[in-house]
Backbone as CSV, one residue per row, in Angstrom:
resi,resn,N_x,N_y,N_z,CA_x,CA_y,CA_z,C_x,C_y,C_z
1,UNK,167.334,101.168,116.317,166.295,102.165,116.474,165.010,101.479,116.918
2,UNK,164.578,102.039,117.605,163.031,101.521,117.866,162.214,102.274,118.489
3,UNK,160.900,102.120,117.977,159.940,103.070,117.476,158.408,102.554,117.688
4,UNK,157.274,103.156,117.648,156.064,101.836,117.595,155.050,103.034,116.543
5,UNK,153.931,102.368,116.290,152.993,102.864,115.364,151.713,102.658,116.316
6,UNK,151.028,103.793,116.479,149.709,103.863,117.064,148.800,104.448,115.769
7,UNK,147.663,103.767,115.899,146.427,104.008,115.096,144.852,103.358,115.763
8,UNK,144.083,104.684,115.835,142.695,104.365,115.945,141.708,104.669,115.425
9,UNK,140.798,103.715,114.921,139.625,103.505,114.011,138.420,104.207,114.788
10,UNK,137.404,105.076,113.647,136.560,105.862,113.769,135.747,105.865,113.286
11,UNK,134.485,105.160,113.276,133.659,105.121,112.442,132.619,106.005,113.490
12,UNK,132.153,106.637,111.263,131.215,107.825,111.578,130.154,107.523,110.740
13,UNK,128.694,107.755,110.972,127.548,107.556,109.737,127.206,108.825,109.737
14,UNK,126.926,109.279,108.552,126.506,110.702,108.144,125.261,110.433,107.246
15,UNK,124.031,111.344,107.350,123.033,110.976,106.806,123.218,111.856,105.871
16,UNK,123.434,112.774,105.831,123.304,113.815,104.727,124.296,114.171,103.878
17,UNK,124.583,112.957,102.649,125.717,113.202,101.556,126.528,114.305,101.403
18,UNK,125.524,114.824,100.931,125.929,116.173,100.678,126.988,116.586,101.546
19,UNK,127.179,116.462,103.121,127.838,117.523,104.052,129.237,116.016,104.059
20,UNK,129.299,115.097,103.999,130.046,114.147,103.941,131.467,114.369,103.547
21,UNK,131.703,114.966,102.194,132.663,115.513,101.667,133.406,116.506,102.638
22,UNK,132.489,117.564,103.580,133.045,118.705,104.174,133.940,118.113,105.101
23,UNK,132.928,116.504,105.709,133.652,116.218,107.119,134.814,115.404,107.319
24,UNK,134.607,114.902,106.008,136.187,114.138,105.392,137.055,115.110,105.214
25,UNK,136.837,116.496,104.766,138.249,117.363,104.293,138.490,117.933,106.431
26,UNK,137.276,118.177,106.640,137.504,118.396,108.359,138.269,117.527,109.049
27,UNK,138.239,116.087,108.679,138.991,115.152,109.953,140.683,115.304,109.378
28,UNK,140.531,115.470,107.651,141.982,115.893,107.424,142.792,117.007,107.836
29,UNK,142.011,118.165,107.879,142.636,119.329,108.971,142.988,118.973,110.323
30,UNK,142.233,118.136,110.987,142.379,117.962,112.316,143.888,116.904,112.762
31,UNK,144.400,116.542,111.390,145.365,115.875,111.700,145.712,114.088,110.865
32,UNK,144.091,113.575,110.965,144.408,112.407,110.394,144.626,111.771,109.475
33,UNK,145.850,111.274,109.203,146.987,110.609,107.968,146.081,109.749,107.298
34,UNK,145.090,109.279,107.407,145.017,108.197,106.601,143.104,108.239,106.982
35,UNK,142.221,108.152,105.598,141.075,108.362,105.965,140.500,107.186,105.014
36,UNK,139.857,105.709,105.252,139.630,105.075,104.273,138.305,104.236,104.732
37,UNK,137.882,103.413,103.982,136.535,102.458,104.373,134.971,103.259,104.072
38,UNK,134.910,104.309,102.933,133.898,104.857,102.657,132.969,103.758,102.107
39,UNK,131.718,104.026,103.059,130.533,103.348,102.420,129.058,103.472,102.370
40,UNK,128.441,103.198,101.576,127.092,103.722,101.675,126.499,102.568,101.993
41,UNK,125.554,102.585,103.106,124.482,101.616,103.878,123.311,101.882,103.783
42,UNK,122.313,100.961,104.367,121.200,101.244,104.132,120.538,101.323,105.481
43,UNK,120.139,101.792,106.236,119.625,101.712,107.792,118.702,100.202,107.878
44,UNK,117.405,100.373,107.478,116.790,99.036,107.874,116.775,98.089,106.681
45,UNK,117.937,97.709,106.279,118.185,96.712,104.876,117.081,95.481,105.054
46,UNK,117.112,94.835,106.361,116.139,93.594,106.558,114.819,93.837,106.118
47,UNK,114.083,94.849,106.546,112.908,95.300,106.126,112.984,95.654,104.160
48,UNK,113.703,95.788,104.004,113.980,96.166,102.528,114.231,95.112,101.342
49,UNK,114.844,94.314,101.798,115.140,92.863,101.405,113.964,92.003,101.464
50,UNK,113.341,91.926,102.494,112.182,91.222,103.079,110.235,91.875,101.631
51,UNK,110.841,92.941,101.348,109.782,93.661,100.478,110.270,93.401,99.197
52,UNK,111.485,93.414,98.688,112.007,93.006,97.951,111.616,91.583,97.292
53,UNK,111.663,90.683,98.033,111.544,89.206,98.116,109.662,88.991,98.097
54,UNK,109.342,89.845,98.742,107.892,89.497,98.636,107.559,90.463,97.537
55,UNK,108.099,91.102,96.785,107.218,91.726,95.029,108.243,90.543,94.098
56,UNK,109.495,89.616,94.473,109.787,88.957,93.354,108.759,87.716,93.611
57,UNK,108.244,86.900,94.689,107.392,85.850,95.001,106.042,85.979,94.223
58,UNK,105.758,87.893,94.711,104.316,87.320,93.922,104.584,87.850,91.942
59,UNK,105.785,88.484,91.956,106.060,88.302,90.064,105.939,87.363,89.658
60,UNK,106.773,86.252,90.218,107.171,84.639,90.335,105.552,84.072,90.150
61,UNK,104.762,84.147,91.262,103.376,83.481,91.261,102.443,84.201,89.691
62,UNK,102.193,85.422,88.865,102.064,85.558,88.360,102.353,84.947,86.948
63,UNK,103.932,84.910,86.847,104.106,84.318,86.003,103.673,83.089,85.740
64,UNK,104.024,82.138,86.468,103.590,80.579,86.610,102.164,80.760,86.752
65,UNK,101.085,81.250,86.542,99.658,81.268,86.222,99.625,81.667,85.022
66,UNK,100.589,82.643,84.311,100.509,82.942,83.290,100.214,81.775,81.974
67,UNK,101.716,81.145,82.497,102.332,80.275,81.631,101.190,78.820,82.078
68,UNK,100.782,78.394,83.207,99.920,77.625,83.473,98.982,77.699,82.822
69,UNK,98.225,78.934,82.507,96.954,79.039,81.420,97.181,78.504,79.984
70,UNK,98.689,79.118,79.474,98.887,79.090,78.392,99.392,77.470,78.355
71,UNK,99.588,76.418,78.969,99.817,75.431,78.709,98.366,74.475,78.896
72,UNK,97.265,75.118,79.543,96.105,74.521,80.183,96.181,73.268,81.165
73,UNK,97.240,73.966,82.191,97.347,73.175,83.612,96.976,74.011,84.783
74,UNK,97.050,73.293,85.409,96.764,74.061,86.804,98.070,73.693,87.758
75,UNK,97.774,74.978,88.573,98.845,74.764,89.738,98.391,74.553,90.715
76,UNK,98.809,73.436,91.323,98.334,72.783,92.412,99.045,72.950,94.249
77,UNK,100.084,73.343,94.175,100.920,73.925,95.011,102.085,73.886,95.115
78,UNK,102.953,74.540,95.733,104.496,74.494,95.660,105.082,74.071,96.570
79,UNK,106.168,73.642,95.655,106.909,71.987,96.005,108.439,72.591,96.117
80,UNK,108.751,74.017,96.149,110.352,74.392,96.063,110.205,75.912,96.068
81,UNK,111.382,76.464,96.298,111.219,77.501,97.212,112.954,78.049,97.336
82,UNK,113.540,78.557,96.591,114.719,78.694,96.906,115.277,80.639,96.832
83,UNK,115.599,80.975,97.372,116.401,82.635,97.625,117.522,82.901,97.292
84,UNK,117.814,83.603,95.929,119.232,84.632,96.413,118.849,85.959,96.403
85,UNK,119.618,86.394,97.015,119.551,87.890,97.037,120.908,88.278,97.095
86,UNK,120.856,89.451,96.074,122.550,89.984,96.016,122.508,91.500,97.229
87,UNK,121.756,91.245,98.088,121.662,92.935,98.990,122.122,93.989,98.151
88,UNK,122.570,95.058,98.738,122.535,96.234,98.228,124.085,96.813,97.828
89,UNK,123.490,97.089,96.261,124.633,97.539,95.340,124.244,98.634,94.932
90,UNK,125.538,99.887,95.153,125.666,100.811,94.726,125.667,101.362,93.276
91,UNK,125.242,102.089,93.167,125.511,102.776,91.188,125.966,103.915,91.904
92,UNK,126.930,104.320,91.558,127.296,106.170,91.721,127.352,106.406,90.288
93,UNK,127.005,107.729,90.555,126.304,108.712,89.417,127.711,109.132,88.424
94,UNK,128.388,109.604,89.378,129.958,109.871,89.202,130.630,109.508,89.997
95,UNK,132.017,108.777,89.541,132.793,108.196,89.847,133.930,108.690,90.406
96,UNK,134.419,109.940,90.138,135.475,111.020,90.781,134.986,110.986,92.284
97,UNK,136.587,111.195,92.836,136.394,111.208,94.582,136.831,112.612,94.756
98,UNK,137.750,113.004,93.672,138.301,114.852,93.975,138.994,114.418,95.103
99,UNK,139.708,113.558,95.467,140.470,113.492,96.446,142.143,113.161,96.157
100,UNK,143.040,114.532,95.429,144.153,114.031,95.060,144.925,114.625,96.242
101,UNK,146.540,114.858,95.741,147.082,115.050,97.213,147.642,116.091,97.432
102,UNK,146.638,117.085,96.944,147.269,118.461,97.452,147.674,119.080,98.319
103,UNK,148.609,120.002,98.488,149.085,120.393,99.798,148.450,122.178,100.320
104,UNK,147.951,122.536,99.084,147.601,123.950,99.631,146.479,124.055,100.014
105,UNK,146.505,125.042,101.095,145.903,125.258,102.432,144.157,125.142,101.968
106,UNK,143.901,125.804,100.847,142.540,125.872,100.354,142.085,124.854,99.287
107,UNK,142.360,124.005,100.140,141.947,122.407,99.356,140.551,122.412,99.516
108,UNK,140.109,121.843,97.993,138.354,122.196,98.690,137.602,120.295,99.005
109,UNK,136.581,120.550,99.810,136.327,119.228,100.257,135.770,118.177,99.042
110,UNK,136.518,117.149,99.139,136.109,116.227,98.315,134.640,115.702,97.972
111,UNK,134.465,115.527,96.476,133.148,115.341,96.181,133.002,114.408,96.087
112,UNK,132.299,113.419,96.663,131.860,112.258,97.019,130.511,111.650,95.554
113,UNK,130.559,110.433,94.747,129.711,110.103,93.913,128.524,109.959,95.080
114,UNK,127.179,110.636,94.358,126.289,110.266,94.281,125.236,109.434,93.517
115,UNK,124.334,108.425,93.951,123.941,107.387,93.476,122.676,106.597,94.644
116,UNK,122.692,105.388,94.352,121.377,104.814,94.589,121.865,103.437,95.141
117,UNK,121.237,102.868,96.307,122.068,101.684,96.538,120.128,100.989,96.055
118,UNK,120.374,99.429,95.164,119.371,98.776,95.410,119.169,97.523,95.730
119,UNK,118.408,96.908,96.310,117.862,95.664,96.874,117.704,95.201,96.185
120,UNK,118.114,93.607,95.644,117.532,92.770,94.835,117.346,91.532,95.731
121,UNK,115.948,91.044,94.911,115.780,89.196,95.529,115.160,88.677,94.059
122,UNK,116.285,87.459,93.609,115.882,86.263,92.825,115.344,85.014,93.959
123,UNK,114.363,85.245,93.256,113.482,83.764,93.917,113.161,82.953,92.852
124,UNK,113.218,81.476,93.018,113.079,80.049,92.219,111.896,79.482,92.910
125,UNK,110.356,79.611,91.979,109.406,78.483,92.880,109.064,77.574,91.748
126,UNK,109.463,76.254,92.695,108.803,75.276,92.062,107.411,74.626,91.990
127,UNK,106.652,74.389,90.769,105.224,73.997,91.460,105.017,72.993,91.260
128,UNK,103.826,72.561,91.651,103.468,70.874,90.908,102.036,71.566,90.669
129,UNK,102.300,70.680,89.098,100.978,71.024,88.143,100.173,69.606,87.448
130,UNK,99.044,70.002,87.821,97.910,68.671,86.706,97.351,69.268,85.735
């Protein structure tokens, strides 16, 4: 016997959650077997990350004046400088996809978790102090 398998990939961005669910139960009417790779993005993440990183730098600089007073040194300038950032992680609100495998006709569109994706930046500064 011989036979072949055709499949083509579709990526779609939808801004408005909410209607997301409708257009996933829509591409399943229209035929397609297999619907997977849901994800939530962030449009301008660089800009977001980048603001991110500059409110942990100046927490970071705060602190180390803090603790500089309270030891009665001064900071003289920085000598280290290091970044992680874990980018952007999802929390969904609820965890149900409502996506089991029903067959009757008035399947209603799957409810998609809603939630919050957020930006994090750990920053390490090192200073040199007299």
């Amino acid at each position: 016997m011989r036979g072949f398998q055709v499949s083509q990939t579709l990526s779609v961005k939808v801004r408005d959650a909410e209607k997301a669910g409708d257009l996933l139960a829509g591409v399943g009417s229209l035929g397609a077997s297999s619907v997977s790779g849901l994800s939530f993005t962030i449009d301008d993440q660089d800009k977001l990350e980048a603001e991110a990183r500059d409110k942990a730098i100046t927490k970071a600089k705060e602190k180390a004046e803090a603790l500089a007073d309270a030891l009665g040194v001064s900071i003289v300038r920085v000598v280290g400088f290091n970044e992680g950032g874990n980018g952007p992680i999802y929390y969904a609100k609820e965890m149900a996809l409502g996506m089991g495998g029903a067959t009757d006709a008035a399947v209603p569109a799957p409810q998609l978790p809603v939630g919050q994706n957020k930006i994090t930046s750990n920053v390490t500064v090192t200073y040199e102090i007299r």
